[in-house]
C-alpha positions as CSV (number, residue, x, y, z in Angstrom):
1,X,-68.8,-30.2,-33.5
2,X,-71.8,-29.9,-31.1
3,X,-72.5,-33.1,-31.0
4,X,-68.7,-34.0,-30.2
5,X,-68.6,-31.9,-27.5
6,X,-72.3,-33.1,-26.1
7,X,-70.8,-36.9,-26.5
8,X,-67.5,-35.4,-24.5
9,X,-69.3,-33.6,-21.3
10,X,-71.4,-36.9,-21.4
11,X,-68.5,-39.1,-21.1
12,X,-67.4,-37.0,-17.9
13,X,-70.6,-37.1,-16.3
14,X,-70.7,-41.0,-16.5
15,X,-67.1,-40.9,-15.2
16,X,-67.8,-38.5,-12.0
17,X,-71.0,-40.6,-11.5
18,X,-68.8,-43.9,-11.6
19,X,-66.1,-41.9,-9.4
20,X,-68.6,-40.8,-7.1
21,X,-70.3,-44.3,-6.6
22,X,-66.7,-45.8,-5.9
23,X,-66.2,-43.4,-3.3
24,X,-69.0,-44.3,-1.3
25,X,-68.2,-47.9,-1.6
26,X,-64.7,-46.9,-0.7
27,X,-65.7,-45.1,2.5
28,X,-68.5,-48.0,3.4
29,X,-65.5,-50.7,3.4
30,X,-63.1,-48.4,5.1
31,X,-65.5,-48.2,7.9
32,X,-66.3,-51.8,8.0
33,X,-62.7,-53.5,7.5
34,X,-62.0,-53.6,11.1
35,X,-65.3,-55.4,12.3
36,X,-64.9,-57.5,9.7
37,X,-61.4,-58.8,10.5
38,X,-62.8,-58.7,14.0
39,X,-65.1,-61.4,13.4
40,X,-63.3,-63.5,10.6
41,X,-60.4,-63.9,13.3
42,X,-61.7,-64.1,16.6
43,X,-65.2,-65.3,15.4
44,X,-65.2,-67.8,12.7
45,X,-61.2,-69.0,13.0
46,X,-61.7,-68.8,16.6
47,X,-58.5,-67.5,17.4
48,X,-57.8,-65.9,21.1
49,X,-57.1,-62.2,20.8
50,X,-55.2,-62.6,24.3
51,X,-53.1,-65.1,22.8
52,X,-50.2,-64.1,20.3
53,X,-51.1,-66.0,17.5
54,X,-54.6,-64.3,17.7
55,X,-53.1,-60.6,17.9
56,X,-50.4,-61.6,15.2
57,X,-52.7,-62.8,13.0
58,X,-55.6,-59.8,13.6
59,X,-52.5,-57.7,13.3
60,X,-51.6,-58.8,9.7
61,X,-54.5,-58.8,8.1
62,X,-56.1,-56.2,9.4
63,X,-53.8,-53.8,8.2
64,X,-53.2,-55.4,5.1
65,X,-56.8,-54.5,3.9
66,X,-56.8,-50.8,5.7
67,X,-53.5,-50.0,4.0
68,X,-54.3,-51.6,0.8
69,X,-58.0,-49.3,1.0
70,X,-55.8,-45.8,1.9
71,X,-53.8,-47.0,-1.1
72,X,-56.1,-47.4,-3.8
73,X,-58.0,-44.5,-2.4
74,X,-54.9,-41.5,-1.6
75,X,-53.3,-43.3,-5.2
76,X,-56.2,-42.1,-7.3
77,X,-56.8,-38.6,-5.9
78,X,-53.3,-37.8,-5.8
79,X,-52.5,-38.8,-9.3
80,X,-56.1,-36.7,-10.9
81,X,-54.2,-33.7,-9.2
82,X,-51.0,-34.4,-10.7
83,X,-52.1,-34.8,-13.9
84,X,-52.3,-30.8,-14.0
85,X,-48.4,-30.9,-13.0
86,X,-46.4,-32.7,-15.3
87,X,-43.0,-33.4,-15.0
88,X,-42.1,-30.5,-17.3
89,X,-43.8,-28.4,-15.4
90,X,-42.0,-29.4,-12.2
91,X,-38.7,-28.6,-14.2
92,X,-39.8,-25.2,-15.8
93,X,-41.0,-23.9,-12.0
94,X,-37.3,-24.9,-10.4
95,X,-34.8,-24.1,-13.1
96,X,-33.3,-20.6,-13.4
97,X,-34.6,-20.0,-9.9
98,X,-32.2,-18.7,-6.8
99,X,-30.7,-21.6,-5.3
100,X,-32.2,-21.1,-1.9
101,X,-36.0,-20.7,-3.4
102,X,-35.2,-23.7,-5.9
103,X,-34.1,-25.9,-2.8
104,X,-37.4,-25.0,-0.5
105,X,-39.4,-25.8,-3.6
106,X,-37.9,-29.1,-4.9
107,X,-38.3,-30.0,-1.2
108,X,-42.0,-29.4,-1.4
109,X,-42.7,-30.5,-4.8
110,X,-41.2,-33.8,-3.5
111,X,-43.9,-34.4,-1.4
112,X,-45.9,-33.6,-5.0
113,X,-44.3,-35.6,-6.9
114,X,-43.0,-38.9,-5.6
115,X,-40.4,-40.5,-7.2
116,X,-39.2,-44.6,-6.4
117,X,-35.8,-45.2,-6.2
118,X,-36.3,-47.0,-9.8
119,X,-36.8,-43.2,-10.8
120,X,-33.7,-41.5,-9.3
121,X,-31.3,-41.2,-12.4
122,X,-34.2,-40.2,-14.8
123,X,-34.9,-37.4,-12.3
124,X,-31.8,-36.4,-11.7
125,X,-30.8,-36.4,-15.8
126,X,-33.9,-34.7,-16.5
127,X,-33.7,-31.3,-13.2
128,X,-30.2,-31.4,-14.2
129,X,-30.4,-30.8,-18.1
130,X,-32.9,-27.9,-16.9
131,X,-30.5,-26.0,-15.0
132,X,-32.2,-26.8,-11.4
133,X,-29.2,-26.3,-8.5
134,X,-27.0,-29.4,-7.6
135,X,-28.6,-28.4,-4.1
136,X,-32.6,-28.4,-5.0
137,X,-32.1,-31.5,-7.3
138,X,-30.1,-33.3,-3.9
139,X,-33.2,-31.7,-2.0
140,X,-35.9,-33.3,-4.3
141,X,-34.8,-36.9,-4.6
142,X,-34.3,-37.1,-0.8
143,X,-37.9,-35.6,-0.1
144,X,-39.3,-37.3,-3.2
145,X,-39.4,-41.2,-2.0
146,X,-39.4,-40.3,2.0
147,X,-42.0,-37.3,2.4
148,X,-44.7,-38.8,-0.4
149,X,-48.5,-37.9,0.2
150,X,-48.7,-41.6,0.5
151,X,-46.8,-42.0,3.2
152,X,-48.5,-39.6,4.8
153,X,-51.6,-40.9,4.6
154,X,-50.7,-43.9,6.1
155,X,-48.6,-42.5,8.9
156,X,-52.0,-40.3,9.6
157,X,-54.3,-44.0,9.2
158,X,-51.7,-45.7,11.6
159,X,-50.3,-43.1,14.3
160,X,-52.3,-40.3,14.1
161,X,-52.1,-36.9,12.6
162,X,-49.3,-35.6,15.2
163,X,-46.9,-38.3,13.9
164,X,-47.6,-37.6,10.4
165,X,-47.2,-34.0,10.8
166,X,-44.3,-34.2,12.8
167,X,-42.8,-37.2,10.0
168,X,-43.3,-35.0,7.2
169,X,-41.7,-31.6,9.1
170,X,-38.8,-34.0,9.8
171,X,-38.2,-34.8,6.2
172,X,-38.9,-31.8,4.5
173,X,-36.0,-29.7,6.7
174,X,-33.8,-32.3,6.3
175,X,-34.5,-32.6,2.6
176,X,-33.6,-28.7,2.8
177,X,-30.6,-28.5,5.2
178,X,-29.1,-31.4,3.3
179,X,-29.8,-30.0,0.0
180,X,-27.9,-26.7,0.5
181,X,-24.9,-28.1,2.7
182,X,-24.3,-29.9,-0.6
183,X,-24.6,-27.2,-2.6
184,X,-22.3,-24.8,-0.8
185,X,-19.9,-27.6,-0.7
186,X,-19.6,-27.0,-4.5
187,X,-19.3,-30.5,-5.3
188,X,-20.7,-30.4,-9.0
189,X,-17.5,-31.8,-10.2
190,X,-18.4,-35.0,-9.1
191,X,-21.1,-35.3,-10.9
192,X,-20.3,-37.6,-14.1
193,X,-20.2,-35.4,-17.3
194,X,-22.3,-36.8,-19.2
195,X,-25.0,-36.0,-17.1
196,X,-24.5,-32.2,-18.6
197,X,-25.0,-33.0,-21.4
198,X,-28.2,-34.3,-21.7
199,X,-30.7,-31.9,-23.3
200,X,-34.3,-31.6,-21.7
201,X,-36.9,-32.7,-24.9
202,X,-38.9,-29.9,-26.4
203,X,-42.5,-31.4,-27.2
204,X,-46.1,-31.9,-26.3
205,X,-46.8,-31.3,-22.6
206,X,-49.0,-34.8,-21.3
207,X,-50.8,-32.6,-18.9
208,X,-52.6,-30.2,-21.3
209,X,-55.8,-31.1,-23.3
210,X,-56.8,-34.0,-21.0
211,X,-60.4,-34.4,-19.9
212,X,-61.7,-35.3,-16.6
213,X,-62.4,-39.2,-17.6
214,X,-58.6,-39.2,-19.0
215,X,-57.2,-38.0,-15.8
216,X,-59.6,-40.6,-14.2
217,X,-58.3,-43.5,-16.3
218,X,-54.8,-42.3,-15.5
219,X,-55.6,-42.3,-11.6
220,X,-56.7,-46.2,-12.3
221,X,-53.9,-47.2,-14.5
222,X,-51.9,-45.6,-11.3
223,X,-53.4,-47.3,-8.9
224,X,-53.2,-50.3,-10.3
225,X,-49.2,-49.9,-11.6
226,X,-48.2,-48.2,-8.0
227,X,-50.1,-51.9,-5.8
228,X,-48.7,-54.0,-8.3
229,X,-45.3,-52.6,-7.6
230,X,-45.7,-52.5,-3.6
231,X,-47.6,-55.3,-2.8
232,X,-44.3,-57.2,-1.1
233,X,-42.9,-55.1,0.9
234,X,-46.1,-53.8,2.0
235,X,-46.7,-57.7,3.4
236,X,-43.1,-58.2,4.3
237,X,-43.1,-55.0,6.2
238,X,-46.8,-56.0,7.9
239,X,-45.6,-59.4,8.3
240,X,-42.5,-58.2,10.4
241,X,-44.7,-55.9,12.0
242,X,-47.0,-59.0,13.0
243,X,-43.7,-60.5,14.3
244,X,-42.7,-57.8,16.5
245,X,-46.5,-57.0,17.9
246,X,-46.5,-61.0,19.0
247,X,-43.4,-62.9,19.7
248,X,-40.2,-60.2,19.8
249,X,-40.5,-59.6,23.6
250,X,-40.6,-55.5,24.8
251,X,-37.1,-56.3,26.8
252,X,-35.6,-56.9,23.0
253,X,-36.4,-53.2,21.9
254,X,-35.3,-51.8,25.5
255,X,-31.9,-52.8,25.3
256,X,-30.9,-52.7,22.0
257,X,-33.0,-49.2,21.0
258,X,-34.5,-48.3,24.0
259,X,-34.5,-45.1,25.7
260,X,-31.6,-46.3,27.9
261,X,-29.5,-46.8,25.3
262,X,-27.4,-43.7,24.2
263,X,-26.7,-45.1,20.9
264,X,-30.3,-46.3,19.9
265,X,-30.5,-43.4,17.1
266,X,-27.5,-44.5,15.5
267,X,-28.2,-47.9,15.8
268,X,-31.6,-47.8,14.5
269,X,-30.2,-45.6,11.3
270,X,-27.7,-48.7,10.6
271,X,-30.6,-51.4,10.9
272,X,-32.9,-49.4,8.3
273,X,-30.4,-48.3,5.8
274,X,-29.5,-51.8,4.7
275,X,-33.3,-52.5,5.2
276,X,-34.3,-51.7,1.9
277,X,-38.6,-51.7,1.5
278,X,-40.4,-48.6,0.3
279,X,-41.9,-46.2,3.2
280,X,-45.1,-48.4,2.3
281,X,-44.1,-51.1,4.1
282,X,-42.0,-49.4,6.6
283,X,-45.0,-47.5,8.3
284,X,-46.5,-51.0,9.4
285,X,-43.2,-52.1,10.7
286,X,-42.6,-48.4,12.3
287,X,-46.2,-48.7,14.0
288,X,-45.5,-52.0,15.6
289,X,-41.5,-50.5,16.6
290,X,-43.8,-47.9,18.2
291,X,-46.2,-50.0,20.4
292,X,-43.1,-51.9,21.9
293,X,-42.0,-48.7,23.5
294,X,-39.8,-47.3,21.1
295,X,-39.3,-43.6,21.5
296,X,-40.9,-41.5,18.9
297,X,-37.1,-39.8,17.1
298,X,-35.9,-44.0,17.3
299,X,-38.6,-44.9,14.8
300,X,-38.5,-41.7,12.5
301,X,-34.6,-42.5,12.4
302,X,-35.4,-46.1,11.4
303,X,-37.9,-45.0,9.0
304,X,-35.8,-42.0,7.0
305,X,-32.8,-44.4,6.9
306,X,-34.8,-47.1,5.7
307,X,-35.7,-45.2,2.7
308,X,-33.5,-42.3,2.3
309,X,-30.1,-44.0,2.7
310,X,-31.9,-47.6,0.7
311,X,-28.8,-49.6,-1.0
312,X,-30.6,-50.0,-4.5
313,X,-31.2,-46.2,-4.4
314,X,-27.6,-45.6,-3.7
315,X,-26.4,-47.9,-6.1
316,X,-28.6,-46.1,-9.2
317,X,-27.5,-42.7,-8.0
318,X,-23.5,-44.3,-8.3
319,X,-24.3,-44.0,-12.2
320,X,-24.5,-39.9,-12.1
321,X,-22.7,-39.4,-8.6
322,X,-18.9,-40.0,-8.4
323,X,-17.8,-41.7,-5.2
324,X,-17.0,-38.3,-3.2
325,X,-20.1,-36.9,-3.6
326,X,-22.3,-39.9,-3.3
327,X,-20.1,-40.6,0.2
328,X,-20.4,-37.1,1.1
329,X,-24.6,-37.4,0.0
330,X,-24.9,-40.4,2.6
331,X,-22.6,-38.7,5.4
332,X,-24.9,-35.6,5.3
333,X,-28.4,-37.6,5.3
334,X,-27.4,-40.1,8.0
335,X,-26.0,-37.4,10.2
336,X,-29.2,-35.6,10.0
337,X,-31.5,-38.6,10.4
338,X,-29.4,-38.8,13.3
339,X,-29.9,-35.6,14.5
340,X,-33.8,-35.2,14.2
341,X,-34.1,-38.8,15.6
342,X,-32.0,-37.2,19.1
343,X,-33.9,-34.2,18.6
344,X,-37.2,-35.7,19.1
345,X,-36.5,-38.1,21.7
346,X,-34.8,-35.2,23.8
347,X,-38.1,-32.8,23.2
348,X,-41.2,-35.4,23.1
């Protein structure tokens, strides 16, 4: 037994030596990707960064390597921390709880826990067989894909800590207020009954028992699943942002979203529902909405709609929703997006 566990702590002191070494190379390319662009573009292409073509191109694949860096690097840390939260866990903490508690956590756990639109029914089948509230299980899967520690660390690489902070304050109270409305609208009997009758699986909890090198594999195995998965949008949504930054002139954005323009809000919630990317490659498109002059509650409005109102995530959460509640789910959210876009265009 001795020498099992010997061979064990051994095993995690080569991993946290491995994970240590990766870091450093981690933050010596971080630190470099920007020169190095600098020079591949402008020095050995040749390409004017006056020119469009030049800041277009330096655009694209600039951030293309410092997203796909925060990536690999917020992806592993966050997933070694939620290996010590599984989802059973996450269910055990909200169910049974007062409605108003379980709301303001499933909110927060969202941020936790992200979930892909791919993952909506399974979570709603599995807080709902646990006895979580109609209104914290509403709360979680709209704070789940839009308020993700991802996004936030790329909202913080791209606009600044302010923006992200004020992005993820956004999100969260809307996740809340929308939540409860629901709630206290006692729609439950819209939700399709079979959903009720799905029974949360007794069994072995994944998060117990693993050792560090297991929860280091499993930050790996995420890493890789989670860029696999994103890697599109993440270039279509820096490849419009490209777009925008060099040929969509700044007169575009005044008048049709600008702050002249009473109904740019609105108009930029009906643009980014349809929309459909993740928030991955919404931020580089948001960014680039940004540096044409877009007011600040404009682009969060884009964003959130872009992801909370997405038409494949509607359409998967048709199979537990009846029509009234989903309509009533998509009036609430796009009224609020509304309103915090307004709200921070009239206070910033």
């Amino acid at each position: 037994m001795a020498l099992i566990a010997d061979g064990r702590r051994g095993a995690d002191a080569r991993a946290w030596l491995t994970v240590a070494l990766a870091a450093a190379a981690w933050v010596a390319a971080y630190r470099g990707v920007r020169p190095f662009w600098d020079w591949v573009v402008f020095d050995l292409v040749g390409l004017d960064a006056a020119t469009r073509l030049g800041h277009a191109v330096h655009f694209f694949f600039y951030d293309v390597a410092k997203i796909l860096l925060l990536l690999v690097g917020i992806i592993f840390v966050v997933t070694v921390l939620r290996s010590f939260l599984s989802v059973e866990r996450t269910r055990a903490l909200l169910g049974g709880r007062r409605t108003g508690v379980a709301t303001v956590l499933a909110a927060l756990l969202g941020v936790a826990t992200p979930f892909c639109t791919c993952s909506v029914v399974p979570a709603f089948l599995g807080f709902t067989a646990a006895g979580v509230p109609l209104a914290a299980t509403m709360a979680f899967l709209i704070a789940s894909p839009m308020v993700d520690v991802v996004a936030l660390t790329l909202l913080y690489g791209l606009f600044g800590a302010p923006f992200a902070a004020l992005y993820v304050a956004a999100g969260l109270t809307l996740a809340v207020a929308a939540g409860t409305l629901l709630g206290r609208l006692r729609l439950e009997r819209y939700v399709e009954p079979f959903v009720f009758e799905v029974q949360v699986p007794k069994g072995y909890d994944p998060a117990v028992g693993l050792r560090w090198r297991d929860r280091f594999r499993l930050g790996l195995d995420e890493v890789g699943s989670i860029v696999r998965r994103v890697w599109p949008f993440l270039l279509l949504g820096i490849g419009l942002g490209a777009g925008v930054h060099g040929w969509v002139p700044d007169e575009f954005f005044a008048r049709v979203a600008g702050p002249e323009n009473p109904l740019a809000v609105p108009v930029a919630v009906l643009l980014g529902a349809p929309l459909y990317t993740s928030i991955v490659g919404m931020v580089p498109l948001a960014a680039a909405l940004q540096a044409k002059g877009l007011a600040i509650g404009t682009v969060l409005a884009f964003m959130m709609a872009s992801v909370a109102l997405s038409l494949p995530g509607l359409v998967l959460l048709r199979r537990v929703l009846r029509v009234p509640l989903l309509a009533t789910f998509v009036a609430i959210v796009a009224a609020g997006i509304v309103a915090v876009g307004l709200l921070f265009n009239a206070v910033l």
